[in-house]
N, C-alpha and C positions, 0 to 999 in steps of 0.2 A: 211204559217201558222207557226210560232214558238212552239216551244213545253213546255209551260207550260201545264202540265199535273197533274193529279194523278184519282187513285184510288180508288174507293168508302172504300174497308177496310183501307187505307192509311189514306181518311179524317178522318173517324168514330177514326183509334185511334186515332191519333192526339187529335180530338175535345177530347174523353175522357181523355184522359193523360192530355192535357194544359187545356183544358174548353173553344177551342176553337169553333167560329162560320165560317162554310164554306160558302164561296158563292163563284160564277161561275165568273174567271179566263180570259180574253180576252185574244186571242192572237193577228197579227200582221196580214200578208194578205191572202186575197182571190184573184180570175180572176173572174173577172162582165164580160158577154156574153149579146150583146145588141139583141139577137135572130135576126139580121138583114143581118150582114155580118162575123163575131166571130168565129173564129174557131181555135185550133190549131190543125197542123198538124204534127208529127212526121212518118218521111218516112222509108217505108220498114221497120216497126218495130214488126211485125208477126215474122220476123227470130227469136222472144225470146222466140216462142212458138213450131217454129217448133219442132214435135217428144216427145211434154209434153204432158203426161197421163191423166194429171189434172191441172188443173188452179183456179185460181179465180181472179176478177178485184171488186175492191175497191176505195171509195170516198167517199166527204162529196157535198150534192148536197144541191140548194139552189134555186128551181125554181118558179116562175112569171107566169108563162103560164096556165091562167084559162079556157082555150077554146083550147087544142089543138085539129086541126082537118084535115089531109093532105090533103098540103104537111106541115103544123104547125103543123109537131111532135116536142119534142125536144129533142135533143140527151143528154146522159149526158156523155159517153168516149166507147171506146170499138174499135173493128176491123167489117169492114162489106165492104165484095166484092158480097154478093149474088151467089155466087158461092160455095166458096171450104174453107172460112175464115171468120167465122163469130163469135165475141164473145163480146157483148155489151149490155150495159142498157140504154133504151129511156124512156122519158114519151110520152103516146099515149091516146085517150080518150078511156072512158071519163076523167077529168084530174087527176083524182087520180091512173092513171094506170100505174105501172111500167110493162115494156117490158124487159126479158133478154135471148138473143139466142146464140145460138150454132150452127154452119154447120160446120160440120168435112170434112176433106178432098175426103169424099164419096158422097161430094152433099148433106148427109144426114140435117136435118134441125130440131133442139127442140127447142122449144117455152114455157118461162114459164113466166106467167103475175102474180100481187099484185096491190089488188084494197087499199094500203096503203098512198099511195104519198100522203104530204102534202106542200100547196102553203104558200110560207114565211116565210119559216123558215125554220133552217139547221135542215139536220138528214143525217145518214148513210147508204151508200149504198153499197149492195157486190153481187158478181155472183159469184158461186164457182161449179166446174165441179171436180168429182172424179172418174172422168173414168165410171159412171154406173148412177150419177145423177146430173142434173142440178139445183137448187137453188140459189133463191132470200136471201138474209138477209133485213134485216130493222130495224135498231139501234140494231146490234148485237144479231138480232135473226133472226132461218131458219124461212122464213113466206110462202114460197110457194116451191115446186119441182114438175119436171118430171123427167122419166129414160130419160138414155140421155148416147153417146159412140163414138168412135171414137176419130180422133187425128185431128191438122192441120198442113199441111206440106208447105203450099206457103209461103214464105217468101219474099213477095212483098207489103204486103200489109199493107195502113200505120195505124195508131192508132190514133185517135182523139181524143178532149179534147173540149165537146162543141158542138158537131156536131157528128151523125152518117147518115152517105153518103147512101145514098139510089139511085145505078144506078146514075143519073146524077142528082139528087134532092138533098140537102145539109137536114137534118134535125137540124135545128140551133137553139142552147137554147135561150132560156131568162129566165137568172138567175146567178149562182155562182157557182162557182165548187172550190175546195179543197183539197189535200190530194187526189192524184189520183195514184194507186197504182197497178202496175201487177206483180203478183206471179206466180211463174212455178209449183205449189201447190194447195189440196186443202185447205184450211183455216176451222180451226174449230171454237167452241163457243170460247174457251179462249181466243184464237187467234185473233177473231171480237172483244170481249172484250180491249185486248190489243190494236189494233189500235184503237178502239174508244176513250182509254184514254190516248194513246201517241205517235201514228203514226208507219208509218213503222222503223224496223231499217237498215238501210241503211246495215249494217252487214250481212244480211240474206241472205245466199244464193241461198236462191230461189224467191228474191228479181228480178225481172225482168226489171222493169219504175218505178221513183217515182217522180212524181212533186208536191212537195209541195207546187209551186206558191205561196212563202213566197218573191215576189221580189220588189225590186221597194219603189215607195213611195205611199203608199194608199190614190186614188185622186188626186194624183200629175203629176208632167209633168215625163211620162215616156217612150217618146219617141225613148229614145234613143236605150233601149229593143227592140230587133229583137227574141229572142227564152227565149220559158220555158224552164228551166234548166229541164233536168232527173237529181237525185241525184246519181243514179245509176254509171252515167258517157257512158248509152248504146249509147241513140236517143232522145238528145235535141228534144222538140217540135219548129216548126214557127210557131210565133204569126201571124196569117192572119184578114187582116179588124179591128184591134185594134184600137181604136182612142189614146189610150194609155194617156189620159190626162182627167181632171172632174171624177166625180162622177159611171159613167157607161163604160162601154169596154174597163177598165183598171185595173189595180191592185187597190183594196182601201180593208176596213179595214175589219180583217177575223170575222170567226162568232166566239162566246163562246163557247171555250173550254177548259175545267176542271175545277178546283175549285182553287181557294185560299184559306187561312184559319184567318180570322182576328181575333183578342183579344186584351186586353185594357192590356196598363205597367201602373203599379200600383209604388208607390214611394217607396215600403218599399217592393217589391218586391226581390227574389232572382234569380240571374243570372240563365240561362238552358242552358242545347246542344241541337241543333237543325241541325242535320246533323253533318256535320264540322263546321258547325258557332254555337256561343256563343252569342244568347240573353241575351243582358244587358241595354236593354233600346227600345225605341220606334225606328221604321224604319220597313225595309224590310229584311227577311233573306231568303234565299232559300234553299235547301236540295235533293237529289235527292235518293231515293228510290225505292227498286228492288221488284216486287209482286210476289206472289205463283208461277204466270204465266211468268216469265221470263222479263217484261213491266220494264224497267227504268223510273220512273214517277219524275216530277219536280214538287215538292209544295214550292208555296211560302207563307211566314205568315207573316201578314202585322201586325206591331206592333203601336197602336195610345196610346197616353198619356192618362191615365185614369183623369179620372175630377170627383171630390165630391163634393156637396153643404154641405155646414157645417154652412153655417150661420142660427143664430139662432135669432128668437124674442122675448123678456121678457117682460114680463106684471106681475112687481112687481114679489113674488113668484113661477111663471108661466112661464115654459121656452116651448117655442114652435120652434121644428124644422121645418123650410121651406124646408128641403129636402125630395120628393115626387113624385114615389115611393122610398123605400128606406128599410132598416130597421134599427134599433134604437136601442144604449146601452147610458142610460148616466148613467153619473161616477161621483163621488166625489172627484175634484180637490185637497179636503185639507187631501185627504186620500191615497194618491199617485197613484189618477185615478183608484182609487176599483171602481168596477161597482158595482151599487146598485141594489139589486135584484127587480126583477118584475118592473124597469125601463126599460121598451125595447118599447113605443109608444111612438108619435112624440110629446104628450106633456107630462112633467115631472113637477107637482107642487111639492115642494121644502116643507119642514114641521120641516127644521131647519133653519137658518141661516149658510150662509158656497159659497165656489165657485164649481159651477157646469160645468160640459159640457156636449156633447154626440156624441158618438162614432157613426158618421153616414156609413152604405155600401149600395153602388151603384157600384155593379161591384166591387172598391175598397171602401178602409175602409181609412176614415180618421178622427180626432176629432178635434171639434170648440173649438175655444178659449172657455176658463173658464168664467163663469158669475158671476158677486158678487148677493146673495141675501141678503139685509139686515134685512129685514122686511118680519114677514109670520102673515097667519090668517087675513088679513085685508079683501078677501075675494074680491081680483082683478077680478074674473073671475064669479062673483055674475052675474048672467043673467037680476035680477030683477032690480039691475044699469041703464042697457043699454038692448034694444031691435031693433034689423033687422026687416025688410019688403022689399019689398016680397022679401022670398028666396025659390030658386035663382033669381036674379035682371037682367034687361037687359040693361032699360035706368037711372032709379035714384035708389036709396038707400036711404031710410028711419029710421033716427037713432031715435029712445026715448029714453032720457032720464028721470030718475023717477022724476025730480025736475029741475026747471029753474036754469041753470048755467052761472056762467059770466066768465072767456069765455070758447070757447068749443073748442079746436083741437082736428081734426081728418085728420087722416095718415092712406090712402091703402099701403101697402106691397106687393109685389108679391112674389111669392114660393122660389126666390134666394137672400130675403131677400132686395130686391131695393126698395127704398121711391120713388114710380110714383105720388100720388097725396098728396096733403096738403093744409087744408082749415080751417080757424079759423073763427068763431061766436061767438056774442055777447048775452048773456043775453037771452038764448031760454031753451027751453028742447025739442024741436024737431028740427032736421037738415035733409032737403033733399040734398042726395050728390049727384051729376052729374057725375055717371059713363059710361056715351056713349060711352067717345074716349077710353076704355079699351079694350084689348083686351079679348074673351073669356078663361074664364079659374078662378083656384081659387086664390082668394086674402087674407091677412089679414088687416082687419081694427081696430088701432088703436085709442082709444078715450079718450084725457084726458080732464078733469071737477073737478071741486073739491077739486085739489088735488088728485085724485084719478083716474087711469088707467086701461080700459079696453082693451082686444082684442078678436075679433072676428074673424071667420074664414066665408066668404061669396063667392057665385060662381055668376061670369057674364058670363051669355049666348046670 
């Protein structure tokens, strides 16, 4: 798994400082475990525990198994001889059951279960030992403990990834595993915190195993992989029974982890810092960031071209914006774009002659061309003109007119201002219009007669 990461106070300022929107982050890979034959094995890797006070073992698990019932337990990593070395977390039924033990070098045995587990989908898992108690976490919180004591001293015994060995029975997942991490420590909330939103740091020295099983090509042919890397540099794992290629018992793609932060570039926009890089336009920037808690977090902010609808439609003194939702300033072209007060809704009739626009924001702000009005009072927008049925309409549309007219066009508009339909009649005052093939949504209908121009605003559903 790569570490694109951050921070829940990292997003929040962010979003407040730029007005950005966070959403959840993909990283790269996971290890898919076909519960069949999957397993890895790193050997003799107890030696990193022998003579530690306290421990904890951490991962991101991703398990399949709705009926485990032995020998279908499934392991998810840990150490397990049944003897004198035991420190791992299984799921056991019914399937929500997490298992995570302890046997110290005295035979002694603690046992402590969380009826939390959830099937399909990622979440966090930790076992953390303090010399006095054993605990479960689950997405960076304690959820269950017993007292618990002793140490391990055999340094034979290997550590798995996928499997915990039961005597001569394998317990083999069906699922994903991730960020599998052993500390010579106990791990506290901060601490669960921080690897949930940015992994182990390889720097740590009580940093013990880290497989991030970031390898490979996610689904691809990856054959050629014989061991999980430790990061650490202690006890490469061996990939055993991997088919290492498709969809399952290979490397493919890891679960969602952390956020991004996206926001619209706007044209009249001003340059930012954003970490060491300088947003000055649309693309991607990244930044990396240090929290209360010590967490290097990587956000990235995805910068998209902001887009305004500006186009407008006029019906004689009647300027109607198509941009919707949106909000609305128009301005007085011949006044060097003074905005005219209490103009701020999508239609602005006009009560001089003069060139108009309006200032539309969606996100960003931008202003349509200027409209000539030459003509006002003639009363374009007179309803007893022209009258709709039924509104809203789904298959025709029904126009009156107050007086047989020769001819009659009329033009639907849609909300970005495009002419979809156009239809002329002869010599009627009533016109049914054929809106089937439209799409649902609102339109505007143009109607000219007379010399004279209406519009109307109508919804097909």
């Amino acid at each position: 798994m790569a570490s694109t990461y951050t921070l829940c106070y990292i997003t929040l300022c962010c979003a407040m400082v730029f007005g950005l929107t966070p959403t959840t982050a993909q990283t790269q890979n996971a290890l898919d475990f076909d519960g069949v034959n999957d397993l890895v094995r790193a050997p003799a890797a107890s030696t990193q525990l022998v003579g530690a006070t306290s421990c904890s073992l951490t991962c991101w698990v991703y398990p399949r198994n709705a009926a485990p019932a032995y020998p279908d337990f499934d392991g998810f990593a840990g150490f397990r001889n049944e003897v004198d070395a035991d420190f791992y977390l299984l799921q056991i039924a019914p399937f929500n059951t997490i298992e995570g033990r302890l046997q110290n070098s005295d035979e002694e045995v603690f046992t402590v279960t969380y009826g939390g587990l959830v099937l399909n989908t990622w979440q966090h898992l930790g076992l953390v030992y303090n010399g006095s108690t054993l605990a479960i976490w689950y997405n960076g919180v304690e959820v269950a403990s017993v007292p618990a004591n002793g140490i391990i001293t055999d340094a034979s015994v290997p550590f798995y990834v996928g499997n915990v060995q039961f005597q001569s029975v394998p317990f083999l997942l069906n699922g994903r595993m991730d960020e599998v991490a052993l500390f010579t420590r106990a791990l506290v909330a901060d601490e669960m915190e921080c690897l949930m939103a940015s992994g182990p740091s390889i720097t740590d020295p009580d940093l013990a195993l880290y497989y991030r099983c970031d390898q490979g090509t996610p689904g691809g042919n990856n054959t050629a992989i014989s061991t999980l890397t430790d990061l650490t540099g202690q006890v490469n794992g061996n990939l055993e029974g991997f088919a290492l290629t498709g969809a399952t018992s290979n490397f493919v793609q890891g679960m969602f982890f952390g956020t991004t932060i996206e926001d619209v570039w706007c044209d009249d926009q001003i340059a930012f810092q954003f970490g060491d890089e300088v947003v000055n336009g649309p693309g991607s920037y990244t930044a990396t960031f240090t929290s209360s808690s010590g967490c290097d977090s990587t956000v990235v902010l995805n910068m998209f071209q902001g887009e305004v609808n500006t186009n407008v439609v006029q019906n004689g003194s009647l300027l109607i914006s198509t941009a919707n939702p949106a909000t609305w300033q128009w301005v007085d072209c011949d006044n060097n774009n003074a905005p005219i007060p209490g103009a701020t809704g999508q239609y602005f009739q006009a009560t001089a002659v003069g060139n108009y626009a309006v200032i539309v924001t969606q996100g960003c702000s931008a202003m349509s061309d200027c409209r000539e009005v030459t003509v006002v009072g003639i009363g374009e927008h007179d309803r007893t003109f022209v009258s709709l049925s039924p509104v809203p309409a789904s298959e025709a549309l029904n126009v009156e007119l107050a007086t047989t007219s020769q001819p009659v066009r009329v033009t639907v508009i849609d909300m970005s201002g495009r002419e979809v339909q156009q239809n002329t009649f002869a010599n009627t005052g009533r016109v049914r219009l054929d809106i089937a093939s439209l799409s649902e949504g609102t339109y505007f209908l143009r109607i000219e007669a007379e010399e004279r121009t209406n519009v109307l605003r109508f919804v097909k559903e």
